[in-house]
N, C-alpha and C positions, 0 to 999 in steps of 0.2 A: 504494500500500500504506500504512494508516496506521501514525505510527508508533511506536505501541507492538507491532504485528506486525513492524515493521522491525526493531527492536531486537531481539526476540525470536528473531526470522531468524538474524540476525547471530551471536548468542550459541550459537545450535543450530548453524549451520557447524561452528566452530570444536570444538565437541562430537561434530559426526559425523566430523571430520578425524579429531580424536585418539582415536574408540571405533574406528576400521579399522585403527589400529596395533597397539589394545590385543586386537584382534580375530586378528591375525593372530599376536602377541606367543603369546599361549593359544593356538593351533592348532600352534604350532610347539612347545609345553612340551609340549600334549599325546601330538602325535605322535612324540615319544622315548621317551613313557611307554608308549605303543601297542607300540613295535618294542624297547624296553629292558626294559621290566620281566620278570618270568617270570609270565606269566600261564597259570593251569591252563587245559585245554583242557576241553570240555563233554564229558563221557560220556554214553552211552546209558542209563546204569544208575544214572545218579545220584538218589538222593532229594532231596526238595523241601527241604529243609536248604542242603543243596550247590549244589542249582539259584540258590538266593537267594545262597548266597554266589558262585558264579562271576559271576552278572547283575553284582552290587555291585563287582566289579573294575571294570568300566567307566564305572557311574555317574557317577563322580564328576569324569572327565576328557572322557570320549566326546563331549558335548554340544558341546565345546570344539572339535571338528570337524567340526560340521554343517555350516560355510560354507566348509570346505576336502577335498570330495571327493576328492583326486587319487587317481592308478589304484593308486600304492601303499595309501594307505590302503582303501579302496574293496576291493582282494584279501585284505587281512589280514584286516580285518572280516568276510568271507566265510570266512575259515580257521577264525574263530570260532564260526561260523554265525550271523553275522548275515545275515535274512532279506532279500529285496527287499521286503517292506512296511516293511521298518526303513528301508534304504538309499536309497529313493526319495525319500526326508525330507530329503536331504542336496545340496544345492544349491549350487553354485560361487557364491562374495560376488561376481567379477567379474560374474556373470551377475544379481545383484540391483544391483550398481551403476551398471552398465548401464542399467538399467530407469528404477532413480532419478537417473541423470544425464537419460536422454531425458524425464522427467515435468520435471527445473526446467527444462527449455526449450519446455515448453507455454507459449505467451501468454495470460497472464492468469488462470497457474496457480502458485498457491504454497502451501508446504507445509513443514514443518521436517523436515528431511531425519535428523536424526538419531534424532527418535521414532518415523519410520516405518520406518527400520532397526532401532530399538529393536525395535519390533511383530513385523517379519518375523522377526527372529529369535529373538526369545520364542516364536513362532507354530512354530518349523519346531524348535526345541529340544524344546518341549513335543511335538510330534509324535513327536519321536523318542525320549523318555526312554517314551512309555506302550508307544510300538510294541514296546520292548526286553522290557519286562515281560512285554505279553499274546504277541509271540512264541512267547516260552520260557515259556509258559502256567504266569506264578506266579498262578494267577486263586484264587479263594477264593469259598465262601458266604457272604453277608453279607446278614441280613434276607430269607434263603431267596430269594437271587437271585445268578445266578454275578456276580463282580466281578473286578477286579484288585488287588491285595495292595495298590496305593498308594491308592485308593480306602476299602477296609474300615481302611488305617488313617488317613488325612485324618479318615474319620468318627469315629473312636475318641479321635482325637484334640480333635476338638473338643468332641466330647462329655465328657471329662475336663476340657476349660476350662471348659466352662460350668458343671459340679458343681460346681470347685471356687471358680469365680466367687459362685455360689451361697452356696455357705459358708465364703465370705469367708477362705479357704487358699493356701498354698502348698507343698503339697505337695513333697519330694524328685526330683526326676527325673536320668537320666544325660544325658549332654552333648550328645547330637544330640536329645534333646527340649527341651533350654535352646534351642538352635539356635533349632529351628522355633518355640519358643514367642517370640523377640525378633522371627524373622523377621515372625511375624503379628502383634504388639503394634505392628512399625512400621507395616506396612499398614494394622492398624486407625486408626492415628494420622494416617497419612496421607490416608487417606479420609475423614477427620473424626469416628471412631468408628463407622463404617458399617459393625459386627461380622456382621451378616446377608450382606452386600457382598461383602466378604473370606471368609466361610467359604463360599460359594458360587463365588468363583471358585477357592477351592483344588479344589472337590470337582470343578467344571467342567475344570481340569486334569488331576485324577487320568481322568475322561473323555475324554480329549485333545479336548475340545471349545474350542477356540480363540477363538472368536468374541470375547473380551475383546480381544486382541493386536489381530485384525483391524477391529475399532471405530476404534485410533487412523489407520488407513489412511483412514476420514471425516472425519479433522478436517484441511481444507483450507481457504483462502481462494479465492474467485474474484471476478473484476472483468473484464467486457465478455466474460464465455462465458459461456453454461449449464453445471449440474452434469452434462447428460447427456454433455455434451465430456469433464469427466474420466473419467466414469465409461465412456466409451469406450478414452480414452487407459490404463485402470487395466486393461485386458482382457487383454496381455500380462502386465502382474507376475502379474497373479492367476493365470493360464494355467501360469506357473510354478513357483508355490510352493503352489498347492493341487493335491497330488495326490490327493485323492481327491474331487473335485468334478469332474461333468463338465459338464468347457469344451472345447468344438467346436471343431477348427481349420477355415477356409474351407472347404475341401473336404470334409469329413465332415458341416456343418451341410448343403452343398447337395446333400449326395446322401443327406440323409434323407426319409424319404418326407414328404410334406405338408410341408414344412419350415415350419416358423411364422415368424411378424413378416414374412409377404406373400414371405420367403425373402431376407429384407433382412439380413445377416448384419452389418450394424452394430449395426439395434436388437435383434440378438442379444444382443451382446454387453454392449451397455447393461445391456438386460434382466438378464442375468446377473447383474455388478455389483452390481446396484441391490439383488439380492436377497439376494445373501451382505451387505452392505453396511448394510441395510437392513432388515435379516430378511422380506423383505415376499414 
């Protein structure tokens, strides 16, 4: 490994140790807020007002238990009504560390283990804050096509930067558009000013189209394998946290009819891979 990867390594350990503390830290503040606070419950009869505000009870903590499904929370959330397309999103961190423990013991596979926990769970957060929305169907017209309420306003939103970028302003705003507006001045800064970049992957979000998150899952080193070796070994994470991609397990590839790849259910899975991965 050379090393300026080695050092690099090193420093991301040490970063993935202590985001599973801070990881578990949030899931456990959350989960008080879950069973402590008094949260209204959803009526049948509620107007789109109401809808928006009971959704916003959970936003702001909920996500905070994406990698800690247990069967308590998992029933509360259903008391709620949250849906199984919401809750499928929600995936045990032992069951992702797992994964990424058995990938740094591939030979001749290496990878920084804390950016690809990063990804995964940017990836399965963002899955689960859109799922919450279009659930509880806050969807809206926008440019006479149905959307979701964070969508028409990501777009509103940056279409107000850009007028006022325009004409050289700063306009007044209240404190959750300071927010967003610092939060996307960092991105743009961090992207190098790549404002097309940035306003495309917010909108790609508000689409729970992920495909950002899961980019970082390609950036690996290899030495004395092929890429088509990871991208074998990558067939159970991805089996696990893309629920809505279908990934074959053994049995179900070989009792499809004609089964493709000569019914070779590795380069199945390659195949796969290579395509989320890849977009190819």
């Amino acid at each position: 490994m050379p090393l300026e990867i080695k050092l690099q390594y090193d420093l991301d350990v040490t970063q993935y140790e202590n985001e599973i503390k801070k990881l578990k830290h949030k899931a456990e503040i959350a989960k008080k807020t879950l069973f402590a606070e008094q949260l209204f419950q959803f009526e049948d009869n509620f107007e789109p007002d109401d809808k928006i505000e009971f959704v916003n009870q959970f936003l702001y903590f909920v996500t905070d238990l994406v990698l800690f499904p247990d069967i308590e929370i998992r029933q509360k959330l259903r008391e709620y009504r949250f849906s199984n397309s919401t809750l499928k999103w929600f995936i045990n961190l032992e069951d992702v560390l797992f994964e990424l423990d058995r990938l740094s013991k591939v030979d001749g596979l290496f990878f920084l283990p804390n950016s690809w926990l990063f990804g995964i769970q940017s990836h399965l957060e963002s899955k689960v804050f859109v799922s919450i929305i279009e659930s509880f169907e806050l969807n809206s017209i926008y440019n006479n096509k149905e959307t979701n309420i964070i969508f028409e306003d990501f777009s509103k939103r940056f279409r107000r930067r850009e007028y006022n970028e325009q004409k050289g302003q700063t306009p007044k705003s209240d404190w959750f558009e300071n927010i967003i507006n610092k939060q996307i001045d960092i991105l743009e800064k961090t992207s190098g000013n790549d404002k097309e970049f940035v306003k495309n992957m917010y909108l790609k979000f508000a689409q729970a189209d992920t495909g950002f998150f899961l980019e970082i899952l390609n950036a690996f080193h290899v030495e004395g394998i092929p890429k088509n070796k990871v991208y074998l070994e990558l067939f159970p994470l991805f089996k696990l946290i893309l629920k809505d991609r279908k990934l074959l397990s053994e049995d179900e590839f070989l009792q499809e009819e004609n089964a493709p790849y000569d019914a070779d259910y590795s380069k199945y899975k390659i195949a796969r891979v290579r395509k989320i991965l890849l977009k190819k």
